[in-house]
C-alpha positions as CSV (number, residue, x, y, z in Angstrom):
1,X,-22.7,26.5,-84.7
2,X,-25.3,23.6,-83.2
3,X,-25.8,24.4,-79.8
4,X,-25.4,21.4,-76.9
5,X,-28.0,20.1,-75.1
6,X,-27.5,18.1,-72.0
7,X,-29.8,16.6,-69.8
8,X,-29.0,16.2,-66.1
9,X,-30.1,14.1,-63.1
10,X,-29.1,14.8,-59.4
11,X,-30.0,12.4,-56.6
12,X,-27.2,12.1,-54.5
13,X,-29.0,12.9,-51.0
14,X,-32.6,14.3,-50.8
15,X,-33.1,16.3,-53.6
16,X,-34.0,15.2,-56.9
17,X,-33.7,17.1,-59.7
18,X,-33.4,17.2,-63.3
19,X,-32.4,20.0,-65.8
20,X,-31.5,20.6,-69.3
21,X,-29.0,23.2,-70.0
22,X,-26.8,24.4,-73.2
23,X,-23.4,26.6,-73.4
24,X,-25.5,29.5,-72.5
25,X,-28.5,28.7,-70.7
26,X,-30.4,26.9,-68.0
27,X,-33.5,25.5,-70.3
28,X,-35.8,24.4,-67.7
29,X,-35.3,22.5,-64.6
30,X,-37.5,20.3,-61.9
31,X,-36.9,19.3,-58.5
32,X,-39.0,17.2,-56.0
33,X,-37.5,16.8,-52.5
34,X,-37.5,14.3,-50.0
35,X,-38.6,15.8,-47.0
36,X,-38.2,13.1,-43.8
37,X,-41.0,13.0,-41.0
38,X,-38.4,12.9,-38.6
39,X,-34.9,13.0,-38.0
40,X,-32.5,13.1,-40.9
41,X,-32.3,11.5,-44.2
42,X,-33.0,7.9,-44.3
43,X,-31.0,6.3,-47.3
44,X,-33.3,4.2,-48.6
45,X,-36.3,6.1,-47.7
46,X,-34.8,8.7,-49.7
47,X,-34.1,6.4,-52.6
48,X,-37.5,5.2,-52.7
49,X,-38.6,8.6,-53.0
50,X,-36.7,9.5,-56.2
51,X,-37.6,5.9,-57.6
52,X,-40.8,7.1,-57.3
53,X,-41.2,10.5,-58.6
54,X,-38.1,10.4,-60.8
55,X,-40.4,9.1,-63.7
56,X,-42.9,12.2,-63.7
57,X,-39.6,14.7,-63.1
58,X,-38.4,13.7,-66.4
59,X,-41.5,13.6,-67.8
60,X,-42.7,17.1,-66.8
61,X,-39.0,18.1,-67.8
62,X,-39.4,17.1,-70.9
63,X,-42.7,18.5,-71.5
64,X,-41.9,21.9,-70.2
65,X,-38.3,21.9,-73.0
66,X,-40.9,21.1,-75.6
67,X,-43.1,23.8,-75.1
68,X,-39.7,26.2,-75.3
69,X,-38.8,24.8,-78.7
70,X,-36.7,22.0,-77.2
71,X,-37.6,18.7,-78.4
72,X,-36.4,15.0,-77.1
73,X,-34.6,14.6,-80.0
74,X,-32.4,17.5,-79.9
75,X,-30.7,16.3,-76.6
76,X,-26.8,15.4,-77.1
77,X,-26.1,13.2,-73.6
78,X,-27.0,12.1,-70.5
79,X,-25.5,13.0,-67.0
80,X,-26.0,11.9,-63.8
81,X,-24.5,12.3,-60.4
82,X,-22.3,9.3,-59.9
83,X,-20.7,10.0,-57.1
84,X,-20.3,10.9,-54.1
85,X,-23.1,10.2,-52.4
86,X,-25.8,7.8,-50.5
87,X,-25.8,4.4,-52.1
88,X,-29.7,3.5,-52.7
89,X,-29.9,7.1,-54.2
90,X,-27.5,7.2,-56.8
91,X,-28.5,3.8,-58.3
92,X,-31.9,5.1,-58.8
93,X,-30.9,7.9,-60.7
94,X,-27.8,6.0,-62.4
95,X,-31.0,3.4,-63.4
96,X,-32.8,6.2,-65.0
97,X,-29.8,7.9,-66.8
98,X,-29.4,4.5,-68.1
99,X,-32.7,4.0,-69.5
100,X,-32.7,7.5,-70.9
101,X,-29.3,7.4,-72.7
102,X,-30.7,3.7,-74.1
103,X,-34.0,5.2,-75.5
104,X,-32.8,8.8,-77.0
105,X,-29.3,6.6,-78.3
106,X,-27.3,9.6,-77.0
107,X,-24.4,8.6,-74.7
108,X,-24.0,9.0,-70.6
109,X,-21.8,11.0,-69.0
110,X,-21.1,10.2,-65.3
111,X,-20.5,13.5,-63.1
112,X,-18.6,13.8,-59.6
113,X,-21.1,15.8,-57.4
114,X,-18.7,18.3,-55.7
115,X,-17.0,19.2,-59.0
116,X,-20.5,19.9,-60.4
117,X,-21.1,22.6,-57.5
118,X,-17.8,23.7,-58.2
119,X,-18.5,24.0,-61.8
120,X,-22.1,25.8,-61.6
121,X,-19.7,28.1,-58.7
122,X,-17.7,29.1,-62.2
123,X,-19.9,29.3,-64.8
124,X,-22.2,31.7,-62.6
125,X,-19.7,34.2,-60.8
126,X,-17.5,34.3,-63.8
127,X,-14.4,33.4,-61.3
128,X,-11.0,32.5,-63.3
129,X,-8.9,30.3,-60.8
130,X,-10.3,30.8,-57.4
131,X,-9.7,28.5,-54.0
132,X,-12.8,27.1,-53.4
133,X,-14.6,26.5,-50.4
134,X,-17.0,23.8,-50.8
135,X,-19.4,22.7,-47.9
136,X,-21.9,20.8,-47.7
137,X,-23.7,17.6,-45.7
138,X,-21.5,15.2,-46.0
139,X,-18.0,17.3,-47.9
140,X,-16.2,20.1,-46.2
141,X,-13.1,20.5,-48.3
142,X,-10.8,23.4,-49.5
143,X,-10.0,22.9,-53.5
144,X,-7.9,24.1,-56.2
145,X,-7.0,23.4,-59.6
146,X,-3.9,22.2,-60.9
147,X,-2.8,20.4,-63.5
148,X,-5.2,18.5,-65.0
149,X,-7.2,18.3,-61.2
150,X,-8.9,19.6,-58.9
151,X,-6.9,19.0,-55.8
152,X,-7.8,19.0,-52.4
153,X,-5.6,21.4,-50.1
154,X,-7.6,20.6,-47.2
155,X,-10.9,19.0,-45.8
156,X,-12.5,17.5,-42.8
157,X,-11.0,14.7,-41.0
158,X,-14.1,13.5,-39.6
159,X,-17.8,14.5,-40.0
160,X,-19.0,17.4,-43.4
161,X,-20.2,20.6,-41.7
162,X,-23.3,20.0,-42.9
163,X,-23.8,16.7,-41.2
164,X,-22.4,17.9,-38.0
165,X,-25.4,20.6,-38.0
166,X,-28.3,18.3,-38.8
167,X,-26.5,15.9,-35.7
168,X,-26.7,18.7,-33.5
169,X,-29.9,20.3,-34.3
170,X,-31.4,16.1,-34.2
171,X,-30.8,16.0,-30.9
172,X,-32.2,20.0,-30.0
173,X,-35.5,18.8,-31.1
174,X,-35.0,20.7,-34.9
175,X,-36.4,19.4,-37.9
176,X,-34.7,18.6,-40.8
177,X,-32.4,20.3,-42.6
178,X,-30.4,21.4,-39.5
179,X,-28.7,24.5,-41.0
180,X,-31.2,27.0,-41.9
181,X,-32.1,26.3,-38.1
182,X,-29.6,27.3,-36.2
183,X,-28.8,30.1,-38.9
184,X,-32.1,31.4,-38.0
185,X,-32.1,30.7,-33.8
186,X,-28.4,32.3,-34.1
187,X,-29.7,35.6,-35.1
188,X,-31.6,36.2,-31.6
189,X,-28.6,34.8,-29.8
190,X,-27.4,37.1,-26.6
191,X,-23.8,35.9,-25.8
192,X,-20.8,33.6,-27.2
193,X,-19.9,30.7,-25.0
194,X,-16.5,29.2,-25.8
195,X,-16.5,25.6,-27.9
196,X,-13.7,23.5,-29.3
197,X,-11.9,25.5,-32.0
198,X,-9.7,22.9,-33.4
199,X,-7.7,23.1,-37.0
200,X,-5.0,21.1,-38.2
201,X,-3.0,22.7,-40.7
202,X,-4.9,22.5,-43.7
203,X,-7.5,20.6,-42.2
204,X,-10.4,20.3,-39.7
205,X,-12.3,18.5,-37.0
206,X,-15.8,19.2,-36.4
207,X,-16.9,16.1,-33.8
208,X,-15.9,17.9,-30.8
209,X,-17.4,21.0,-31.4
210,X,-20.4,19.0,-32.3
211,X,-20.2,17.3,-28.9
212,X,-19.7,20.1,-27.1
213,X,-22.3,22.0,-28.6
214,X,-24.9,19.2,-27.6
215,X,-23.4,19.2,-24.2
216,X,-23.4,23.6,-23.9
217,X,-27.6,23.0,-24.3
218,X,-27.8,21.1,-21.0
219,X,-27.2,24.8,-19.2
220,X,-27.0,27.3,-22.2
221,X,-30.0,29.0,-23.9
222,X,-30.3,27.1,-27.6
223,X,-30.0,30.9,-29.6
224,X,-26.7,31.3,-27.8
225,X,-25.2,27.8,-28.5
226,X,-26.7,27.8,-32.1
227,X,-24.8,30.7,-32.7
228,X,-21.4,30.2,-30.7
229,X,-21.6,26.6,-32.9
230,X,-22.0,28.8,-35.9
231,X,-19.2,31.6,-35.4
232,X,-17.0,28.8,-34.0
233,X,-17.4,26.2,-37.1
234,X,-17.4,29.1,-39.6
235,X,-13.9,30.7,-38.1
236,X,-12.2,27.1,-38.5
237,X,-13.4,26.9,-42.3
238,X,-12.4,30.4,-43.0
239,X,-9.0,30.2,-41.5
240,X,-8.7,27.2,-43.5
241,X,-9.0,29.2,-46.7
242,X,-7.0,32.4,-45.7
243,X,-4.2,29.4,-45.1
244,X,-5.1,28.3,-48.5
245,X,-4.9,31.9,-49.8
246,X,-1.7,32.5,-48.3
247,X,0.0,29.4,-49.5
248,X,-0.9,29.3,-52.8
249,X,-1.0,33.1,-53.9
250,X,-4.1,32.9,-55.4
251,X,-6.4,36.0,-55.2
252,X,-10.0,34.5,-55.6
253,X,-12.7,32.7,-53.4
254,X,-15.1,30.8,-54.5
255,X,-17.7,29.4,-52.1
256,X,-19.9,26.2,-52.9
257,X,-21.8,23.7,-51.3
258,X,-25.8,23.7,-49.8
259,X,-24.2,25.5,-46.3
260,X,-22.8,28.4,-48.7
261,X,-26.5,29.4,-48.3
262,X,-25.9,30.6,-45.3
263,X,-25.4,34.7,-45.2
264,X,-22.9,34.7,-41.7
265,X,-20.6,31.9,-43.7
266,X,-20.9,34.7,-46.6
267,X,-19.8,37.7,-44.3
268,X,-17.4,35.8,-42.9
269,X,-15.6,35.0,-46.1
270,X,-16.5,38.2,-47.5
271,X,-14.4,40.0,-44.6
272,X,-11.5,37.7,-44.8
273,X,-11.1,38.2,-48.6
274,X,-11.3,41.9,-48.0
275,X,-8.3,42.1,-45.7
276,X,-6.3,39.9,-48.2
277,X,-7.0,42.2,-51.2
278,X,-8.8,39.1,-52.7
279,X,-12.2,38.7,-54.9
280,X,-14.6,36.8,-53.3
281,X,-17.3,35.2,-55.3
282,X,-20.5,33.6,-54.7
283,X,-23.1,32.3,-57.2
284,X,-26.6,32.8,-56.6
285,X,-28.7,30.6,-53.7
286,X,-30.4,28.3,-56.2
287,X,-27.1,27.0,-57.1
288,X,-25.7,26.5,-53.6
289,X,-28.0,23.0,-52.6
290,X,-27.8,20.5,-55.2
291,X,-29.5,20.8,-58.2
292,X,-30.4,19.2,-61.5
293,X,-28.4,22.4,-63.5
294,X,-24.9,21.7,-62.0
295,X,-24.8,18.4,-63.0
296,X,-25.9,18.8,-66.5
297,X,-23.7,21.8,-67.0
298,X,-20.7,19.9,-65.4
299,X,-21.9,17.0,-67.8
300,X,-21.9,19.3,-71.1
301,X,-18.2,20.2,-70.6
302,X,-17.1,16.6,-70.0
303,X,-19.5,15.7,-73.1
304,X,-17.8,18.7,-75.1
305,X,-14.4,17.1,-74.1
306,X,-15.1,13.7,-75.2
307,X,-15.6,12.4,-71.7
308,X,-18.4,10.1,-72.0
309,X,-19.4,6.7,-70.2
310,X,-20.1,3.3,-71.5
311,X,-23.2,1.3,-69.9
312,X,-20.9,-1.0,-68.2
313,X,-18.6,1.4,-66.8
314,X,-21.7,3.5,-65.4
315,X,-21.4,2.1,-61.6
316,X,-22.2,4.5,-59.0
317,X,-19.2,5.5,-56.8
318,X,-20.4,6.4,-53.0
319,X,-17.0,7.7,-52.2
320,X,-16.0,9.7,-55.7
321,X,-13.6,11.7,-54.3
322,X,-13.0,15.5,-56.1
323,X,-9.1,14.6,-56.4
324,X,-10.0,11.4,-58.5
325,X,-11.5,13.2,-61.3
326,X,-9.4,14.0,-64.5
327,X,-10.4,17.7,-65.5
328,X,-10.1,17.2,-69.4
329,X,-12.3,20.0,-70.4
330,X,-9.8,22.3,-68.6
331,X,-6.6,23.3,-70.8
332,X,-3.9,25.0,-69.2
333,X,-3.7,27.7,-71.0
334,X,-7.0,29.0,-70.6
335,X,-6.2,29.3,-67.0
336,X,-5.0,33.1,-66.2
337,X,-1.9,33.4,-64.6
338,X,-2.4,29.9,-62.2
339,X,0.3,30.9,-59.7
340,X,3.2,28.1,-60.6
341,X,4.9,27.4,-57.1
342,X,8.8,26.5,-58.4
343,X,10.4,29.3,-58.0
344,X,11.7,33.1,-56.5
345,X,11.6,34.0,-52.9
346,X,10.6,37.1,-51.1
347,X,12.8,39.9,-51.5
348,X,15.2,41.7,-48.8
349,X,13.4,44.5,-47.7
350,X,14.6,47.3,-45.7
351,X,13.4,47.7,-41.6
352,X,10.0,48.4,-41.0
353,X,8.6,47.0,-44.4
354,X,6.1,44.1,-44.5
355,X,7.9,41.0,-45.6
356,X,5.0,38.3,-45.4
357,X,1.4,38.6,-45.2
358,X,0.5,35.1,-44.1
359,X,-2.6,33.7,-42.8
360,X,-1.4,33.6,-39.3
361,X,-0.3,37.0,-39.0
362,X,1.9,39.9,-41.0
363,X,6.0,39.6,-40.6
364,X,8.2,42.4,-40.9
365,X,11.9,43.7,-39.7
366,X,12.7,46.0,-36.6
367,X,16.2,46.9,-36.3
368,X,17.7,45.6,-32.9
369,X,20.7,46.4,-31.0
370,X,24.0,47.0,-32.9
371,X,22.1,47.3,-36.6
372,X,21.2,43.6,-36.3
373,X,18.1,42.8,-37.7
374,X,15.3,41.5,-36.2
375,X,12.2,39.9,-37.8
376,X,8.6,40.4,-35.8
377,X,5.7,38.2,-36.1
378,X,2.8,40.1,-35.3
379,X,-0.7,38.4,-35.1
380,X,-2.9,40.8,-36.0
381,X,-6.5,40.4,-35.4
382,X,-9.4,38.6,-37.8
383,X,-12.1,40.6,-38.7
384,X,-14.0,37.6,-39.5
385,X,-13.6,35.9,-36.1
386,X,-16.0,36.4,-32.8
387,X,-13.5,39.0,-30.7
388,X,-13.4,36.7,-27.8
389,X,-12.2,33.2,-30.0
390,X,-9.7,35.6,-31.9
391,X,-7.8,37.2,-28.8
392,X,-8.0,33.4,-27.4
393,X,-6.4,31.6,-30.3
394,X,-3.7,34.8,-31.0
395,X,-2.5,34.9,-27.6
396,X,-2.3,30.8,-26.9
397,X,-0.6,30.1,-30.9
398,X,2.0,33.1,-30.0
399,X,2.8,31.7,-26.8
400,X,2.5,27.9,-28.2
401,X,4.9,29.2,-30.6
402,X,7.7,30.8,-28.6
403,X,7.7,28.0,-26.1
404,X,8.0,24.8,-28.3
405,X,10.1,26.8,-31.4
406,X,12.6,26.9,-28.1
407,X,12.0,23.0,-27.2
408,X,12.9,22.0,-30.9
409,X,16.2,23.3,-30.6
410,X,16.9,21.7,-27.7
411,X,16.2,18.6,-29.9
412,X,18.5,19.6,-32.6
413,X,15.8,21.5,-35.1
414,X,17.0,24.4,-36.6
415,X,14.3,27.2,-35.8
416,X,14.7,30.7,-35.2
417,X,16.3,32.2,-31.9
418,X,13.0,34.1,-29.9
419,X,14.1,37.1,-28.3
420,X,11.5,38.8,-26.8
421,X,7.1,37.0,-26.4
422,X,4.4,39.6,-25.8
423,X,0.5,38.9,-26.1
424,X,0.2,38.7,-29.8
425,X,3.9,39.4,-31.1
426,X,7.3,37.4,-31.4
427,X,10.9,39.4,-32.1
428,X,13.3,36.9,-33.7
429,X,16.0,35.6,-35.4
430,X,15.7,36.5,-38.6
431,X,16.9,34.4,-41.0
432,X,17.7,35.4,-44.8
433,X,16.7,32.0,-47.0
434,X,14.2,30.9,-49.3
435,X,11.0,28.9,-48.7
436,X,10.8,25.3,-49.8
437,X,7.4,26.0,-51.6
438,X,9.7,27.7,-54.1
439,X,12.2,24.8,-54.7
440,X,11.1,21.4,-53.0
441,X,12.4,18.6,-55.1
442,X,12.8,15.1,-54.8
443,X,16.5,15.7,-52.3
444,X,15.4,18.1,-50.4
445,X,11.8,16.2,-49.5
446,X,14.3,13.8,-48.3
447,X,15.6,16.2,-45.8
448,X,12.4,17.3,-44.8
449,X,11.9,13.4,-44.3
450,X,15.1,13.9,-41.4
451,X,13.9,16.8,-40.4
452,X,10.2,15.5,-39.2
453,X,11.4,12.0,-38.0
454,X,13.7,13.8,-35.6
455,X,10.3,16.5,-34.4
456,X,8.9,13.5,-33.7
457,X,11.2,11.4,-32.1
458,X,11.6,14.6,-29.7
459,X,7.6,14.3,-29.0
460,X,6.4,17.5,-30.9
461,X,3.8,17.8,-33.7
462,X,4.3,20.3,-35.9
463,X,0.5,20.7,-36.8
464,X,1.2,23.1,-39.9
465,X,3.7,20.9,-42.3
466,X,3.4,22.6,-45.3
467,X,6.3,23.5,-47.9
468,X,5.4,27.6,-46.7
469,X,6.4,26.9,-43.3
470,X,9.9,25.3,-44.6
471,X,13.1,27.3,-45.4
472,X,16.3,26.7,-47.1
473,X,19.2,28.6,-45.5
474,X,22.5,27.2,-47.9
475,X,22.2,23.6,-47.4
476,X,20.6,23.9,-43.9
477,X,16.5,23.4,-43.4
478,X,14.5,25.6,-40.6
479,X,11.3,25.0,-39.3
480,X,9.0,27.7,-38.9
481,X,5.5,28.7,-37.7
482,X,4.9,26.7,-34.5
483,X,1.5,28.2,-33.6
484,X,-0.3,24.9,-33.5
485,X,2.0,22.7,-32.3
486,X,2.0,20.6,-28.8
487,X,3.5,17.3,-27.7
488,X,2.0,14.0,-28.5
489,X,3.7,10.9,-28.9
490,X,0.8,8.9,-29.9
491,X,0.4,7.9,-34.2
492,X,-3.0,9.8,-34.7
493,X,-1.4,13.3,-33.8
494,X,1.8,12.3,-35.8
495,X,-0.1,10.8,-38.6
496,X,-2.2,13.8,-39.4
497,X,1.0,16.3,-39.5
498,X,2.3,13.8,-42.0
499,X,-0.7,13.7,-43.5
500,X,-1.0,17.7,-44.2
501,X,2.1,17.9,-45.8
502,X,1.7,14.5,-48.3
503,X,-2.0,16.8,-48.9
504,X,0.3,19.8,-49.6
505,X,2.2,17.7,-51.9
506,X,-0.6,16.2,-53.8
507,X,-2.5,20.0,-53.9
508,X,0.8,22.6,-55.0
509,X,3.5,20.8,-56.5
510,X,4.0,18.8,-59.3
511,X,5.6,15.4,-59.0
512,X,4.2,14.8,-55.7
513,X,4.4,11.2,-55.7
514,X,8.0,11.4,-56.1
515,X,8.3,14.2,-52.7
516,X,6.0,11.8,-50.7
517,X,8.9,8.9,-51.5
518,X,11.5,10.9,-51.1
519,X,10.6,12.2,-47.7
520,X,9.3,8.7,-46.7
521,X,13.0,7.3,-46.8
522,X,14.0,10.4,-45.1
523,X,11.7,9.9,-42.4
524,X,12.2,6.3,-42.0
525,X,16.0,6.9,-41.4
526,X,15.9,9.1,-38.4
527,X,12.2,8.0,-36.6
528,X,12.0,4.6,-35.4
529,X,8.1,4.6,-35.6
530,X,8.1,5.6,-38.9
531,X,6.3,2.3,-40.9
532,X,3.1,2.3,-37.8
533,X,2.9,6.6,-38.9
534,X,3.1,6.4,-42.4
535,X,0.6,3.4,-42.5
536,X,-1.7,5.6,-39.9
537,X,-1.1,8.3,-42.8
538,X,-3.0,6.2,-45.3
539,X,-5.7,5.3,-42.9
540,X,-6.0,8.9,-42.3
541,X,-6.6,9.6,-45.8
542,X,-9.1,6.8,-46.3
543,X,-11.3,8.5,-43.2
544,X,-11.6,11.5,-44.9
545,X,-13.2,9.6,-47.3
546,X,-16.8,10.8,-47.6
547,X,-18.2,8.7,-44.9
């Protein structure tokens, strides 16, 4: 059989790079970086840099295939990073794709920059159907596949991780890129001070802690803040994915993204996957920051699957979001065992037996007074988190928890009865139904519609809507797992909660499009804000757009 050959270009940000690759093998590859003088990376700077070396990188690319027994001719198709990405830069490289694809008359193919690190993650760790971690300068996101996507079960709301880095270390006076910095001033730090810790469900916020950070260097050595910023930021990404983990059943991490370099990120991960009895997989550092071989190789299985561009439908796309992308060259049934979230429910188990291993903590019966049974919610520490965040965020979500569980009922929300609070445990009501994750449809979205419009009206957010923390009882819906909840009446705080469940609609279940209209009409008939939330919602969404 002929083997492939593809020839890649990535220039989304400051590295340019170009490789050629076929099903088995990296052929040869060159980079040349832009490297600012000062500060961070200046767009157009940057895309005058690749305009002018980009030239001589294919040339020398070309010359070094050759001399391996690779000649021009032999090449099948063009890729080129597309999207997302800065502007100026990808319509150099998009201009030189062009060029190439018109003089070897092979065809383009037009590659979505975080599914390329994801696919180089794949092809280099071997992984089958992981959640993937992906983080990078401007992209913090939590991904998985499912049918016929790669869909996004949670990302930033505001700034990528690795932006929010190269901000902070801008204004400490450290050069450009900020990450291997503060990785490096973290490692002679001498104490933890506390910084803004803040998740939202699924997803995250990084502009605080940022802010804070920044602030924390007016009276804190920089090796202490650098590596507070670092064990707080990396806790609030790794929770993220344990949530992920727990959600969706899968048993395999896959980290990608330039700050996957980092080796405390790794650990971190490492630990977490560990105590969850999941594989956690890592390709090697050459294939974390973007390069040249992930895009060609992410470009030879769209070329394989007949997913090839025209010259006038080659446009750059700045904001290419992962979720946009059809995965063609992905059948389902190559996919082992993808865990299909429709149907079953945990089983009744007898007193003192773990029922639930969630990310928030492990959930088992006691038996209480008179034989009744009584479920305990037990927040267990996380290896993976700096001792003094972890006891911090156990013992405020427990109490958070117990206090507004209690002041949803007063508002007509069927939660459990709490019996008992201590410091990191809940005894409760325990209530023998099914999670909605197992058998959300269309009517009962519609009732978790009612349900949330009346949380609201009563001034709660949720701040963990997802169909896990749902359960069917008969007819009857209870809402669980108040840990991050508060009271907030204003549409921001109400729009995000919305906003993580449509996300785990989109992400888990099939047919989401028909749950997000369902529970829209459900919502509108018992919350009298409803329209301004749900059009917040979308603006929400748009935000998280890789600004």
């Amino acid at each position: 059989m002929k083997n492939t050959f593809i020839l890649g270009i990535e220039g989304t940000a400051w590295n340019l790079s170009a490789a050629i690759v076929n099903e088995t093998e990296i052929i040869v590859e060159v980079t040349e970086t832009y490297k600012p003088e000062i500060g961070g990376i200046h767009p157009r700077e940057a895309a005058q840099h690749h305009a002018k070396y980009v030239a001589s990188v294919i040339k020398r690319l070309l010359t070094k295939a050759t001399e391996k027994g690779i000649k021009p001719s032999y090449i099948d198709g063009i890729a080129f990073s597309q999207g997302p990405g800065l502007g100026p830069c990808l319509r150099t490289v998009a201009t030189a794709a062009r060029m190439l694809s018109l003089s070897l008359g092979v065809p383009l193919i037009g590659v979505n920059h975080c599914i390329a690190h994801i696919e180089i993650g794949i092809w280099k760790t071997l992984t089958k159907d992981p959640v993937i971690l992906y983080v990078s300068g401007a992209n913090s996101q939590v991904i998985s596949y499912m049918g016929g996507r790669y869909r996004i079960l949670g990302e930033t709301l505001d700034i990528g991780l690795g932006n929010a880095f190269d901000k902070f270390a801008r204004g400490a006076g450290l050069q450009h890129p900020g990450g291997p910095k503060i990785e490096a001033y973290a490692k002679n730090a001498k104490k933890y001070i506390p910084l803004p810790y803040v998740v939202k469900g699924m997803d995250l916020s990084f502009s605080g802690l940022s802010t804070a950070s920044s602030e924390a260097l007016k009276t804190t050595p920089l090796e202490d803040v650098c590596y507070s910023y670092q064990e707080t930021a990396f806790a609030m990404v790794v929770e993220v994915v344990e949530r992920a983990l727990a959600h969706t059943g899968k048993k395999e991490v896959l980290l990608a993204g330039g700050v996957g370099a980092n080796t405390r990120l790794r650990e971190m991960l490492n630990e977490m996957c560990k105590a969850r009895n999941a594989k956690f997989y890592v390709p090697e550092k050459c294939f974390m920051g973007d390069n040249g071989t992930m895009i060609a190789y992410t470009g030879l299985l769209m070329y394989k699957a007949g997913n090839t561009l025209t010259l006038e439908n080659s446009r750059v796309n700045p904001s290419f979001r992962t979720d946009d992308v059809n995965v063609i060259w992905i059948r389902e049934e190559e996919m082992k065992k993808i865990p299909e979230i429709s149907s079953g429910a945990f089983s009744i188990i007898s007193p003192g037996e773990m029922l639930k291993n969630g990310a928030e903590a492990v959930v088992y019966l006691e038996e209480g007074p008179e034989g009744r049974k009584v479920l305990v919610k037990e927040r267990i520490p996380k290896v993976y988190r700096h001792k003094e965040i972890d006891e911090i965020i156990r013992k405020e979500r427990n109490r958070t928890e117990a206090r507004l569980m209690s002041e949803a009922r007063k508002f007509g929300i069927s939660t459990p009865i709490i019996y008992d609070v201590e410091d990191f445990k809940l005894k409760m009501q325990y209530i023998e139904g099914v999670t909605i994750k197992y058998l959300i449809n269309p009517e009962i979205s519609k009732n978790v519609g009612k349900l949330i419009g009346r949380l609201h009206s009563s001034g709660i957010v949720h701040g963990d809507l997802t169909t896990s923390n749902l359960m069917l009882v008969g007819k009857k819906l209870y809402l669980l797992d108040f840990g991050l909840a508060y009271f907030d009446k204003g549409l921001e705080a109400r729009g995000v909660d919305v906003h993580v469940l449509f996300q785990t609609y989109e992400s888990t279940h099939r047919g989401h499009e028909a749950l997000i209209e369902a529970f829209k009409k459900g919502y509108q008939s018992t919350f009298i804000d409803s329209e301004d939330v749900l059009k917040r919602v979308g603006e929400i969404k748009k935000r998280a757009r890789y600004a």
